[in-house]
Backbone as CSV, one residue per row, in Angstrom:
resi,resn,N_x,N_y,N_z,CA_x,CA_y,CA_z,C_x,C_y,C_z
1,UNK,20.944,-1.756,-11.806,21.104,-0.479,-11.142,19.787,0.295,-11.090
2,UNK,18.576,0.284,-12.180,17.800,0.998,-12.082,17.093,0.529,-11.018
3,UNK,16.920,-0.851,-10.939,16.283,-1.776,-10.483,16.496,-1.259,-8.986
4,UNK,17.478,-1.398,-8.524,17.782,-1.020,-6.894,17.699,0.924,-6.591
5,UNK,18.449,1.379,-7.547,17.290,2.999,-7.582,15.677,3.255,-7.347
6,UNK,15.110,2.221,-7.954,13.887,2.272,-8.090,13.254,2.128,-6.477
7,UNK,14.128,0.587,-6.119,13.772,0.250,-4.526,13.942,1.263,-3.736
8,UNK,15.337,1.467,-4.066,15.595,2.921,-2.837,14.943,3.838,-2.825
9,UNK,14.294,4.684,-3.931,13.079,5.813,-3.782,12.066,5.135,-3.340
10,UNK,11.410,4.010,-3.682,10.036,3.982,-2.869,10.706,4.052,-1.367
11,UNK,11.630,2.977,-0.767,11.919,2.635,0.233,11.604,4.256,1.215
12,UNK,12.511,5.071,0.436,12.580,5.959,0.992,11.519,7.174,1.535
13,UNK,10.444,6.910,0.083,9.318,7.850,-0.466,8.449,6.959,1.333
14,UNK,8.177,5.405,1.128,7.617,5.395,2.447,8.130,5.712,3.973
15,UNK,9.413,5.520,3.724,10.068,5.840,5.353,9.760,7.506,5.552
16,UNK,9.603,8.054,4.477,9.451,9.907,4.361,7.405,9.974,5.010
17,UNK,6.960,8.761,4.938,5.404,9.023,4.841,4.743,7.858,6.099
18,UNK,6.027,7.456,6.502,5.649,6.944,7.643,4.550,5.860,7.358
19,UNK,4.383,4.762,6.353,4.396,3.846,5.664,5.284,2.722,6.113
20,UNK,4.798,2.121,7.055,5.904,0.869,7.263,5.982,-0.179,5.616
21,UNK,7.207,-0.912,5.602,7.456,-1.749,4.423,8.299,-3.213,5.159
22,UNK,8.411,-3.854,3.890,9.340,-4.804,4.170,10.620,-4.479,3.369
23,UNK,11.654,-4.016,4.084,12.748,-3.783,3.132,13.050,-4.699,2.255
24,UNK,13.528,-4.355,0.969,14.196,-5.391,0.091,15.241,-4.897,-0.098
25,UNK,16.227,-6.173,-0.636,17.307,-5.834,-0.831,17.552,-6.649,-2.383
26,UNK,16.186,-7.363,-2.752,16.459,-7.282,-4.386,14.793,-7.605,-4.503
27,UNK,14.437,-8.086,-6.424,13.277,-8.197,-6.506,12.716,-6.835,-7.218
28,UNK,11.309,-7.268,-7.129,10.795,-6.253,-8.257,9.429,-5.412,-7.601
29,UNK,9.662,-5.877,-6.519,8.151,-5.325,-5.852,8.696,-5.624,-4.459
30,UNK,8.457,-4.704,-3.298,7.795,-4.736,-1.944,6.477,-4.784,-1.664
31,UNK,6.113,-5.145,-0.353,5.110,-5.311,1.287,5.536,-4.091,1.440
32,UNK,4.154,-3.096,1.437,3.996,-2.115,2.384,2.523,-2.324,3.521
33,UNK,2.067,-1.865,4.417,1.724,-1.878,5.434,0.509,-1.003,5.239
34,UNK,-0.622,-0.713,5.102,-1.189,-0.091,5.051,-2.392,-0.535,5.888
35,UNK,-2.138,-0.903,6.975,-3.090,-1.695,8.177,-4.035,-0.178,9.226
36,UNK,-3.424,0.465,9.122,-3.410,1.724,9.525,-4.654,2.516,8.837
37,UNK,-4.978,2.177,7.672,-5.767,3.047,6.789,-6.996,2.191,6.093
38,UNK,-6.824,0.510,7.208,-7.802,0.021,6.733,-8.933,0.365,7.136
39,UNK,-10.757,0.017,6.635,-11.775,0.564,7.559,-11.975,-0.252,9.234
40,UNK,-12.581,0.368,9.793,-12.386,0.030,11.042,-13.162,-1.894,11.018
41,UNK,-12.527,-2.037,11.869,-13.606,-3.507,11.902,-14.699,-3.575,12.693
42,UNK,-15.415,-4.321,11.863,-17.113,-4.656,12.530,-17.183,-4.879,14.276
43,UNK,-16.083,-6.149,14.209,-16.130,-6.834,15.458,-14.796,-6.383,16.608
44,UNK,-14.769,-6.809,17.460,-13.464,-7.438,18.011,-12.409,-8.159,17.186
45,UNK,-11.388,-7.638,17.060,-10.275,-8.110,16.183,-10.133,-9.945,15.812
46,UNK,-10.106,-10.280,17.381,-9.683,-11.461,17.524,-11.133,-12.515,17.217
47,UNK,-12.398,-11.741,17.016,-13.303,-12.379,16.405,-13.287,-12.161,14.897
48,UNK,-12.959,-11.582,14.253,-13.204,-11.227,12.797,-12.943,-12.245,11.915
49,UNK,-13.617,-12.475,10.945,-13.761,-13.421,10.077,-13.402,-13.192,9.147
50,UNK,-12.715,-14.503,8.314,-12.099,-14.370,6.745,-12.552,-13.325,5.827
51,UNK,-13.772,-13.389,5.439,-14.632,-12.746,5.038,-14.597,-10.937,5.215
52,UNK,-14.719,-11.068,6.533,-14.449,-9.470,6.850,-13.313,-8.856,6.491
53,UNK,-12.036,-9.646,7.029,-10.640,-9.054,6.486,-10.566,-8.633,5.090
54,UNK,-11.240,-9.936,3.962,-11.099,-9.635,3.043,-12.182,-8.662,2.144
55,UNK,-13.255,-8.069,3.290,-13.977,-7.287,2.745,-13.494,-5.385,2.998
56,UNK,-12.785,-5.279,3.900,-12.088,-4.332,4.650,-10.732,-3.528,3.989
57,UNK,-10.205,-4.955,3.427,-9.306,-5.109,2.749,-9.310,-4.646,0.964
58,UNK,-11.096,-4.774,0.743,-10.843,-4.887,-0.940,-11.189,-3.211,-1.027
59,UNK,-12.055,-2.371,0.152,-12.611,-1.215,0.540,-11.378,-0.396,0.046
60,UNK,-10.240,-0.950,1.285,-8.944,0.288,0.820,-8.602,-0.110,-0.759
61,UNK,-8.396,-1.045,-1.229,-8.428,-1.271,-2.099,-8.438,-0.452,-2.763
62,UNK,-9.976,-0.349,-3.138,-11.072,0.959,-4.340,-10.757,1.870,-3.386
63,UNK,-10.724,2.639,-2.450,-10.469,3.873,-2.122,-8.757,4.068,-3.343
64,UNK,-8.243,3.309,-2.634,-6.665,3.935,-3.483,-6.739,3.989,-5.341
65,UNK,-7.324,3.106,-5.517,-7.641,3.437,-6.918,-8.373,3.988,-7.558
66,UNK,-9.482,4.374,-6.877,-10.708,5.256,-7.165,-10.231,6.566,-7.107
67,UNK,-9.750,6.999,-5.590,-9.718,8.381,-5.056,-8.570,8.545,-5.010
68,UNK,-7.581,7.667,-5.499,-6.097,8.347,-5.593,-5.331,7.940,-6.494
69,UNK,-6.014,6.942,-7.383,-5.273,6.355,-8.770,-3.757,5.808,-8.448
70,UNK,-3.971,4.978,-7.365,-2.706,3.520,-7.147,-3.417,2.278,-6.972
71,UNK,-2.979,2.200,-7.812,-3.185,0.064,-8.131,-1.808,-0.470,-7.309
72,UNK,-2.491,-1.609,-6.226,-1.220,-2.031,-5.514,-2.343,-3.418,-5.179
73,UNK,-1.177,-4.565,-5.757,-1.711,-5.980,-5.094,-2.392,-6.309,-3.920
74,UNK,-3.507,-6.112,-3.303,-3.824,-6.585,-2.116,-3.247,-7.300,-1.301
75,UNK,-2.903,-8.011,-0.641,-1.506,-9.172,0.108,-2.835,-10.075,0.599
76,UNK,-4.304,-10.007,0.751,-5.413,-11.415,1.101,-5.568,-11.659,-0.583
77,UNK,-5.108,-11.466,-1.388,-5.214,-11.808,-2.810,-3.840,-12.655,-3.230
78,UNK,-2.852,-13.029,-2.474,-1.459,-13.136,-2.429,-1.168,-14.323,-1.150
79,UNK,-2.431,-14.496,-0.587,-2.473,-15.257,0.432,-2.089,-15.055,1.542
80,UNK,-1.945,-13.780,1.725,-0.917,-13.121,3.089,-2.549,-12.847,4.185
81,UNK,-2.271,-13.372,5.357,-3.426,-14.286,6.440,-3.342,-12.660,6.742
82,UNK,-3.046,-11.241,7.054,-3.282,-9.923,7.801,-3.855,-9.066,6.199
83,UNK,-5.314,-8.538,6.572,-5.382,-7.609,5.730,-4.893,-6.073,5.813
84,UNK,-4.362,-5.530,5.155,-3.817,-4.446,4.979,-2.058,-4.083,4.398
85,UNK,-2.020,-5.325,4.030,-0.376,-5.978,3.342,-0.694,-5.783,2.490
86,UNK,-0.284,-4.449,1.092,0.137,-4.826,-0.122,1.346,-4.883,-0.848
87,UNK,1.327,-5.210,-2.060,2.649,-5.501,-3.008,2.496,-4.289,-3.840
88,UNK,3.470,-3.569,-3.762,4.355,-2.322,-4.709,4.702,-2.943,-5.627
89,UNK,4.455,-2.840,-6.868,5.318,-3.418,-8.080,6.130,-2.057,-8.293
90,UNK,7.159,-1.520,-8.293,7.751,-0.681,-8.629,8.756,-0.675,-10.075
91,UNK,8.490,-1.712,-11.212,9.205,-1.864,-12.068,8.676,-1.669,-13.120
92,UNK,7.239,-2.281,-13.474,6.404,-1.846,-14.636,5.357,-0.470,-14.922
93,UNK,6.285,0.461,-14.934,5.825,1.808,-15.335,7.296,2.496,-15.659
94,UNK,6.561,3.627,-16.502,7.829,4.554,-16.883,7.825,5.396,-16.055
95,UNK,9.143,6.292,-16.291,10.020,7.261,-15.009,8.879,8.297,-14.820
96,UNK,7.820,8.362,-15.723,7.061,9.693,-15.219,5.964,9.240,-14.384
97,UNK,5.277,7.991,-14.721,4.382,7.163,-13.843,4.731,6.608,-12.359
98,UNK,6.141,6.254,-12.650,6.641,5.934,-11.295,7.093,7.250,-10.346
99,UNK,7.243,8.476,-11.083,7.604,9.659,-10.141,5.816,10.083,-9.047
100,UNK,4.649,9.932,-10.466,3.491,10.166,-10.235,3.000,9.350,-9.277
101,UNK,3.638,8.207,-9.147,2.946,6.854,-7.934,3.423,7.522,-6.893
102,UNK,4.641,7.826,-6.697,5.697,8.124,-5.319,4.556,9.597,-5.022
103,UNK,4.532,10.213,-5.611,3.607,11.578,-5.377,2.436,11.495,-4.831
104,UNK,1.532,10.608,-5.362,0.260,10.206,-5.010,0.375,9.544,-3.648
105,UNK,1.399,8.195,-3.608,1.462,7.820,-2.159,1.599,8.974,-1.134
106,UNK,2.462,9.802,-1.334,2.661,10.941,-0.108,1.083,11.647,-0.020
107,UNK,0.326,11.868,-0.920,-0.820,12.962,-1.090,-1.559,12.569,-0.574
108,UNK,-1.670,10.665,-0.700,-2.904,10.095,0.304,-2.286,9.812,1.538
109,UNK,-1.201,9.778,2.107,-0.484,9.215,3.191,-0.888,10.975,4.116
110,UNK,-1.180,11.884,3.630,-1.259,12.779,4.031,-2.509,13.422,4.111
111,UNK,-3.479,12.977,3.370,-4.691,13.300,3.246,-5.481,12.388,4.225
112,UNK,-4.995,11.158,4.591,-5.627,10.428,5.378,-5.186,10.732,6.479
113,UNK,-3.913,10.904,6.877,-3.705,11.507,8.092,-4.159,12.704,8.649
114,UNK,-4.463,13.496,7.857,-4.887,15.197,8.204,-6.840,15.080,8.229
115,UNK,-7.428,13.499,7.664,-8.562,13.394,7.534,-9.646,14.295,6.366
116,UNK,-8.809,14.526,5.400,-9.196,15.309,4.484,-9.892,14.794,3.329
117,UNK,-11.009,14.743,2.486,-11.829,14.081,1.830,-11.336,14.675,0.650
């Protein structure tokens, strides 16, 4: 029960922040989408190289953990071929850490949208 509580607030915390996901309907972690907030690319999309994705990719990375203190699996670390796919672990933290993640996601989901440093 906590387990699917847990899903349903993020689920929800991203559908509220306009955060695409991959719904789950069990499990311990989601795919959220954060393709949107990656840095721009060097090239033409359809030219871009392994390399780049996964350099673009490690950028948001350290932005979210640097400047907004969320650690979230990369998805080119996970083998997932699109950078900007990560994995939510939503199970290993306590109720005050996991209220603080859901908070922080909205603060940067909003700070990046409004372009605010």
């Amino acid at each position: 029960d906590r387990i699917r509580q847990r899903s349903d607030r993020v689920q929800l915390c991203l559908d509220e922040c306009d955060i695409p996901c991959l719904f789950g309907d069990s499990g311990l972690f989601l795919w959220m989408d954060l393709t949107e907030f990656l840095p721009p690319c060097p090239c033409e999309p359809i030219d871009e190289n392994e390399e780049s994705k996964d350099l673009r990719e490690r950028e948001l990375y350290l932005e979210l953990l640097q400047k907004f203190g969320l650690l979230f699996t990369p998805g080119r670390s996970m083998r997932n071929e699109l950078p900007g796919y990560f994995r939510f672990v939503f199970t290993a933290a306590s109720d005050e850490e996991f209220d603080l993640g859901l908070e922080r996601i909205k603060y940067y989901g909003n700070t990046k949208r409004n372009n605010i440093s």
